[in-house]
C-alpha positions in Angstrom: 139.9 148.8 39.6 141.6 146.9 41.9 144.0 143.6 40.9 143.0 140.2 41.4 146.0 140.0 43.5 144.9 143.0 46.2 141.0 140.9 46.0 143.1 137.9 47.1 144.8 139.8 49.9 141.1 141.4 51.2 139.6 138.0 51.4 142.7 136.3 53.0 141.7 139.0 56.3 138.2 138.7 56.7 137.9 134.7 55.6 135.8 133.4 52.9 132.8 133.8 54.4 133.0 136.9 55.0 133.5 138.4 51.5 131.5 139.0 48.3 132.5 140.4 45.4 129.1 138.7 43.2 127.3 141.3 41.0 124.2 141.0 42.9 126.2 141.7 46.0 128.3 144.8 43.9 124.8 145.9 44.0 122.9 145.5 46.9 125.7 147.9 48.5 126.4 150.3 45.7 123.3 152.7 47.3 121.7 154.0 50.0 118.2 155.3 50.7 119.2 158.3 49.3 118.3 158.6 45.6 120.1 159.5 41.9 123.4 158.2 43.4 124.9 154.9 42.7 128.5 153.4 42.5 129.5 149.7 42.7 132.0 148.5 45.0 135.0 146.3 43.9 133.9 144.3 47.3 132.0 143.9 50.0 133.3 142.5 53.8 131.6 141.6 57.0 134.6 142.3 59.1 134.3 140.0 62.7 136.8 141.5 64.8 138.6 144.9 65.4 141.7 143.1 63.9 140.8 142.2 60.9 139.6 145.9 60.3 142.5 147.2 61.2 144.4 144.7 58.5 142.0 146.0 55.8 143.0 149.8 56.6 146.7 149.4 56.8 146.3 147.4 53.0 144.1 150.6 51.9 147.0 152.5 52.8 149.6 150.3 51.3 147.8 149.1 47.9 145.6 152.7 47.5 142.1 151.9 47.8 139.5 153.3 49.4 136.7 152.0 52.2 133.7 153.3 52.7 132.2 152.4 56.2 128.5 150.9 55.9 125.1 150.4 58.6 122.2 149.5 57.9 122.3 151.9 54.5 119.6 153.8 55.7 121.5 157.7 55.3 119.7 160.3 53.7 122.7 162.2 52.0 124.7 159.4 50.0 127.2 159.0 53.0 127.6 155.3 52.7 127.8 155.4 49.0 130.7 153.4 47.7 133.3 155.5 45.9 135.6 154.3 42.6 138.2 151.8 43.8 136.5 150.5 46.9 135.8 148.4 49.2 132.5 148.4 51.3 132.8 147.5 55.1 129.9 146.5 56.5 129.4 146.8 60.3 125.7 145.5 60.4 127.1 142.4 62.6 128.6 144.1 65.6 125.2 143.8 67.2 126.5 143.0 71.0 125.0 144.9 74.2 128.2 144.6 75.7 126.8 146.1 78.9 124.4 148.0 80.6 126.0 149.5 83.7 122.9 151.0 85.7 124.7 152.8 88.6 126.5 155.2 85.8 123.7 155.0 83.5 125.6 154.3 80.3 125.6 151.4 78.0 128.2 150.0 76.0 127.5 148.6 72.7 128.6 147.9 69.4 128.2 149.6 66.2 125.7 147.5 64.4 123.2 147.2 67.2 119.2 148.7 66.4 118.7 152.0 67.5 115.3 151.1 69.0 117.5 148.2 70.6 118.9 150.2 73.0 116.0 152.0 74.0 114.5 148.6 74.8 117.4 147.4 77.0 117.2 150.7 78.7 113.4 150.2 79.4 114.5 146.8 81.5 116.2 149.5 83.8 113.7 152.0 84.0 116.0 154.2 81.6 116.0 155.6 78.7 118.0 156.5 75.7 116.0 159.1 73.7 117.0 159.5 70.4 114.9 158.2 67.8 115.4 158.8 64.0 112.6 158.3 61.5 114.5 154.8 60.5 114.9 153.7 64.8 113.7 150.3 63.7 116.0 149.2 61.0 119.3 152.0 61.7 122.4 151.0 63.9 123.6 153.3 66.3 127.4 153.7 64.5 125.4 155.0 61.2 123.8 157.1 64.2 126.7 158.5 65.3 128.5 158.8 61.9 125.6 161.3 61.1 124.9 162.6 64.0 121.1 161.6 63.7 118.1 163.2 65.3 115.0 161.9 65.6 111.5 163.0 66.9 112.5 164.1 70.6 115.1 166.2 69.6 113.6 169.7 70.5 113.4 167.7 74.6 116.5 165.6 74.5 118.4 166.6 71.7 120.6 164.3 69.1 122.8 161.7 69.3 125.7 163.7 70.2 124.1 164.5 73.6 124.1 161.0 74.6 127.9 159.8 73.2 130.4 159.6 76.3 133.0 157.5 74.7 133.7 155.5 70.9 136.2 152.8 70.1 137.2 153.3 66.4 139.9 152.4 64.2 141.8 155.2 62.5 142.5 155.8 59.1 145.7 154.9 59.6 145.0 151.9 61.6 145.1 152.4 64.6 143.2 151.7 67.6 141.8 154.3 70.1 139.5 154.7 72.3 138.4 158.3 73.8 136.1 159.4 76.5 134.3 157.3 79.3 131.6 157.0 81.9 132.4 160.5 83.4 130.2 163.1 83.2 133.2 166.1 83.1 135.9 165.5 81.5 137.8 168.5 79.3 141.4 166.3 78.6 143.1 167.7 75.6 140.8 168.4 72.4 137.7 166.6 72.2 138.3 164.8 69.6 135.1 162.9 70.6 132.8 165.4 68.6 134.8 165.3 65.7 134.1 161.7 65.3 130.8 162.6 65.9 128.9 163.4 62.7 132.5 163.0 60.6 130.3 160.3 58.4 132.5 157.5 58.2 135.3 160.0 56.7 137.9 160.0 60.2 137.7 156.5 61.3 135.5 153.2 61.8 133.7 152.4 65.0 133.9 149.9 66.5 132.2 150.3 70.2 130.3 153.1 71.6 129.6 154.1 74.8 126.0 155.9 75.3 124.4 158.2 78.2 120.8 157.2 79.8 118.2 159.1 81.0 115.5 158.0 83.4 112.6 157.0 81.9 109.4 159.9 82.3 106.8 159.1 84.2 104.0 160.0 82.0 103.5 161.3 78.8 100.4 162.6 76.9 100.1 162.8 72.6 98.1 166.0 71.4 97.2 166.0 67.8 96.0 169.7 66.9 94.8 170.2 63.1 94.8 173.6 61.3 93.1 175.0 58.1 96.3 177.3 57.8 99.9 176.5 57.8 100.5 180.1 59.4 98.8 179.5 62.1 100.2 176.1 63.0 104.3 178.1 62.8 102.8 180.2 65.4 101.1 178.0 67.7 105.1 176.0 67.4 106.5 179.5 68.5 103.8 179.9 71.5 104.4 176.7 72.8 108.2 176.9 72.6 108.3 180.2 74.4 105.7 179.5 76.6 108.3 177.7 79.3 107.0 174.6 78.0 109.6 171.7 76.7 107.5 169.1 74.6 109.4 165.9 74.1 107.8 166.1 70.9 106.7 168.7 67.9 105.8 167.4 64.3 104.7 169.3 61.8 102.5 167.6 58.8 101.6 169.6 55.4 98.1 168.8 53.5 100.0 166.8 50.8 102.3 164.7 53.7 98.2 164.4 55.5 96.6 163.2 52.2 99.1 160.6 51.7 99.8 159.4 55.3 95.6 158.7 55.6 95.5 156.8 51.8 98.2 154.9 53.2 97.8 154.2 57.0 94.3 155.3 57.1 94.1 156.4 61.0 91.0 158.7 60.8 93.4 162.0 59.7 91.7 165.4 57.9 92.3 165.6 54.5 91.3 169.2 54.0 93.5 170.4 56.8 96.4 172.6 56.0 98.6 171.3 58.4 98.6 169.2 61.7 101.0 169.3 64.7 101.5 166.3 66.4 103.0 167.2 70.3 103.9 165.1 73.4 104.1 165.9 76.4 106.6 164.0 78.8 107.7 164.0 82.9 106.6 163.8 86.4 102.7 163.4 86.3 101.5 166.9 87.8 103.4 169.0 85.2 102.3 166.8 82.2 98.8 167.1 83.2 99.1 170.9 83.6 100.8 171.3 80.2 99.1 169.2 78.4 95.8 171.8 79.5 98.2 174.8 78.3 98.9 173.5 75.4 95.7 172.6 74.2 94.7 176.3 74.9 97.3 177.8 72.8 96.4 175.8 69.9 92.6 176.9 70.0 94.0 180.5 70.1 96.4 180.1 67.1 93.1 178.9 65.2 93.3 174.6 65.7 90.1 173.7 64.3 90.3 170.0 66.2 92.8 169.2 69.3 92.3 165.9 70.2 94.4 164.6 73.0 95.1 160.7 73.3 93.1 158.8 75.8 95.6 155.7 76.0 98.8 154.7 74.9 96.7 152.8 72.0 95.3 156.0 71.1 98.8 157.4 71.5 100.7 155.0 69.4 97.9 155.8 66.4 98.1 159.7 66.3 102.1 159.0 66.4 102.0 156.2 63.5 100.8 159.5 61.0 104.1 161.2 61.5 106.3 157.9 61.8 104.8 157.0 58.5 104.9 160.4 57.0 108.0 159.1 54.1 107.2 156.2 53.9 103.1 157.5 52.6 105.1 160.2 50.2 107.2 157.1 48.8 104.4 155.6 47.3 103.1 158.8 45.1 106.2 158.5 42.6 109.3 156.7 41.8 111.9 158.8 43.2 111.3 160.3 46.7 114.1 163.0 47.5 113.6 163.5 51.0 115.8 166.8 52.3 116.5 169.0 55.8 116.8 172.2 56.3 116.7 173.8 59.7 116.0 177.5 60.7 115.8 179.0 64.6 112.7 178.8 65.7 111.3 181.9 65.4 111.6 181.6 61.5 109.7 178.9 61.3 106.7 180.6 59.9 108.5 182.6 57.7 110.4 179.4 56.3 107.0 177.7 56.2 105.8 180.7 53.7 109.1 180.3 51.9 108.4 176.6 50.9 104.5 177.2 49.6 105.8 180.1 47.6 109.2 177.9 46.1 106.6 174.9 45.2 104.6 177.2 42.9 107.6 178.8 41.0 109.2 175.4 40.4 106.2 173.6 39.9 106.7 170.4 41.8 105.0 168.0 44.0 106.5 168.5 47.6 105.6 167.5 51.1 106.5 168.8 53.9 106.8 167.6 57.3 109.0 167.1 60.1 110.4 168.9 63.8 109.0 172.3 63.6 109.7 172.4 67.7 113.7 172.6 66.8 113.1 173.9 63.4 114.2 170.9 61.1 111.9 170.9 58.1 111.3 167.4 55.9 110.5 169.2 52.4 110.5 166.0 50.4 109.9 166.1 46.8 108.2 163.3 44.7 109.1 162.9 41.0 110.7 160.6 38.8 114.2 159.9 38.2 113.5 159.3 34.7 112.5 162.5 33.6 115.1 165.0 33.9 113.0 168.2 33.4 111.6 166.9 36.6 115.2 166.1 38.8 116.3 169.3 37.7 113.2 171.0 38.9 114.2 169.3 41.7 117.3 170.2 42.4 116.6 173.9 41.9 113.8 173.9 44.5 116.1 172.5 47.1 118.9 175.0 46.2 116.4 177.7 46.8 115.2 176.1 49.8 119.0 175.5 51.6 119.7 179.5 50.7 116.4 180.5 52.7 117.3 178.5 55.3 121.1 180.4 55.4 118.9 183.9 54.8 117.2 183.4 58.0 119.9 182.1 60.1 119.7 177.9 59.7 121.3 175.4 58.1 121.6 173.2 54.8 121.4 170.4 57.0 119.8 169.7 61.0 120.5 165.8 60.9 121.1 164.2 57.8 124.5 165.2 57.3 126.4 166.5 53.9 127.5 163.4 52.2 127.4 163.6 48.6 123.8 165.1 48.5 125.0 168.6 50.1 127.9 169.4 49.3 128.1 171.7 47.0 126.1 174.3 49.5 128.3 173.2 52.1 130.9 176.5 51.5 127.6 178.8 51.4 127.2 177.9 55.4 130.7 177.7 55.9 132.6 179.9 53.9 135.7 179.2 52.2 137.9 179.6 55.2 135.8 176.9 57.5 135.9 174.2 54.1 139.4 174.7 53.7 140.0 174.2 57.7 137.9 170.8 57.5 140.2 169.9 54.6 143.4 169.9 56.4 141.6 168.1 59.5 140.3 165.3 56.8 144.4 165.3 55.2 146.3 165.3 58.4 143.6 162.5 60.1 143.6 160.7 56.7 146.9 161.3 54.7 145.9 159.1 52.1 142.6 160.0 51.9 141.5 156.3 52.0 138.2 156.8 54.3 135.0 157.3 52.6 136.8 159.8 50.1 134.6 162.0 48.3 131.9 163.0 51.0 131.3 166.4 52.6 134.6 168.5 51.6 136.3 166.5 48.9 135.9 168.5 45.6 135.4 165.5 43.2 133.3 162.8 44.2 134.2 159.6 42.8 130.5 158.8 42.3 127.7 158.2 39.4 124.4 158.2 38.7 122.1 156.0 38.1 121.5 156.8 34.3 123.5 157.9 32.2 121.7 161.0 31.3 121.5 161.6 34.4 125.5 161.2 35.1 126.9 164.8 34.6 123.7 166.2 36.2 124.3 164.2 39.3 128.4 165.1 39.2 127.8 168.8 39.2 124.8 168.1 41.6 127.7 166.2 44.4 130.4 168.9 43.6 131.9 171.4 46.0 
């Protein structure tokens, strides 16, 4: 707990408006969206300018506290999660466009800005800036980059690492660096750039970021194809994908995610259908038109019982609302909606599709699935109840059985909502215990006094609780390495 005295210190850098230390402030920032974990801060600060944060991190080091860096609080893995003996720095003001330089095609902005923001700046330009998580609306672009988010286009344009040409940030030592820039080569020294990226607010505090844009396609074209068997669907993904054919976008829907999306958004979706693929097609106008034909044809031949293409952007926008709405339908079933990743190569996607089905059953819970099956990055998100700890553990088994089938055929515990607190304790299974133990002596020579969101991806013990205390040692061993 930190002293009255250290508080004092705190609010004397960022100015009394700045800093809360209330219970109802403790906590609105003790949690994220993801769910079980929970831990008040000792304070939360609205930092205004790059010196003030770098005050607040050379006191961390001098009076042994921790910070944990905080967006919109919109991470899926308990990254933003405030730790014992912390402070909460919130970032969700640095919303400046601090320019958009349309010869280079970049954009410089700052850390809290919307993700859809830039997209929209870019769109004055006739440009484009791609990436779009699930939570483009309401995320800022530093949470972006701290997790290395993906979003819908991903299989096209890939993540946000593929657009990040330069970041500010402070270190967690305190100092100021910037590294990269508007060049389009540039292999000087180690690239510490993608360190940063994805390093989940554990290496340093961003404070501006300089993006990569795209020019904006000409034409694109939404396909909705439904099936009456998930099978089929996995291998319609694989035809299309090997078929020469780059869709900008590649959903995947389960009959449980369909069921809930159309109670919820009612669009007109088919209740009895196993699955449905929603796929967009994006470029110069002769090629879309041509694809879009192709496309349609393999669906039919992998068994599509409907393939309904989108007459209009209206029409458009509709068939995409069912997969941008897909979590928050499921939300609504129970209390507690664990929402997961878990990404295998492509061509496993039918197989990890079969996996799933056959996991539900033994474990008896109520799962949906959904998500990129173009890039393989699977949604399984299970509904239960936080209150009922037959039904968490349940929970928690069925996603370790789900991470190791990922690992059996070749994937990953995790495609874009990073380790955190959530994954960690498979992290070593992907890894090994060579690679963990090489990612701990980055962390304690970047960080010597481990003073930067502490506790997340590699630490061994999380300074972190649940929500209940039933629930607490359950959700300690869950977070552990």
């Amino acid at each position: 707990m930190l002293s009255q005295k250290v508080l004092n210190k705190i609010k004397s850098i960022v100015g009394d408006r700045n800093y809360f230390d209330s219970p109802e402030h403790k906590i609105a920032y003790s949690y994220d969206a993801t769910p079980i974990y929970q831990q008040q801060p000792e304070a939360v600060v609205f930092p205004e300018t790059v010196e003030q944060i770098i005050e607040l991190v050379k006191l961390a080091n001098e009076e042994n506290f921790s910070i944990v860096p905080r967006g919109a609080g919109t991470g899926l893995s308990g990254g933003s999660i405030p730790v014992e003996n912390s402070i909460v720095v919130v970032m969700t003001r640095w919303r400046r466009i601090l320019e958009t330089d349309v010869n280079n095609q970049t954009i410089l902005v700052e850390p809290g800005v919307i993700t859809e923001t830039i997209d929209l700046e870019a769109c004055k330009y006739d440009l484009f800036y791609p990436p779009d998580p699930g939570s483009m609306k309401i995320s800022t672009i530093g949470g972006n980059v701290a997790e290395n988010a993906g979003g819908l286009r991903g299989l096209k344009y890939g993540v946000t690492k593929n657009y990040v040409l330069g970041l500010e940030f402070v270190t967690p030592t305190g100092e100021l660096v910037f590294i990269g820039g508007k060049n389009y080569k540039d292999v000087a020294g180690y690239n510490l750039r993608d360190i940063m990226i994805g390093s989940e607010g554990t290496l340093g505090i961003f404070t501006k970021i300089l993006l990569r844009l795209i020019p904006r396609p000409k034409l694109t074209k939404t396909i909705q194809a439904t099936f009456s068997n998930v099978i089929d669907s996995g291998k319609a993904v694989s035809e299309i994908t090997t078929s020469g054919i780059v869709p900008s976008m590649l959903e995947f829907l389960d009959n449980t995610t369909i069921k809930c999306v159309e109670d919820y958004a009612k669009i007109g979706l088919d209740t009895s259908a196993e699955s449905i693929l929603l796929i967009e097609i994006d470029g110069k106008t002769s090629e879309v038109e041509i694809e879009q034909e192709l496309v349609r044809s393999i669906c039919i031949k992998n068994n599509a019982t409907n393939v309904k293409v989108a007459k209009d952007e209206s029409e458009a926008l509709l068939l995409k609302s069912a997969r941008r709405t897909a979590f928050s339908a499921l939300a609504r079933v129970k209390p507690t909606t664990i929402l997961e990743d878990a990404t295998v190569p492509r061509s496993f996607l039918p197989d990890m599709l079969e996996e799933i089905k056959k996991i539900v059953k033994e474990e008896d819970i109520l799962l949906g699935n959904f998500g990129h099956a173009g890039d393989g990055n699977l949604h399984p998100t299970c509904l239960s109840d936080e209150r009922d700890y037959n039904e968490i553990h349940k929970a928690e088994r069925a996603f370790e059985k789900i991470f190791n089938a990922a690992l059996k055929f070749g994937g990953t515990i995790t495609g874009e909502h990073g380790v955190g607190l959530a994954k960690k304790k498979f992290l070593p299974l992907q890894f090994g215990n060579a690679g963990i133990e090489l990612m701990k002596k980055i962390k304690s020579v970047w960080d010597p006094n481990n003073i930067l969101n502490p506790g997340k991806i590699i630490t061994t013990k999380p300074k972190c609780e649940g929500r209940l205390p039933k629930l607490k040692e359950e959700v300690k061993n869950f977070g552990e390495a």
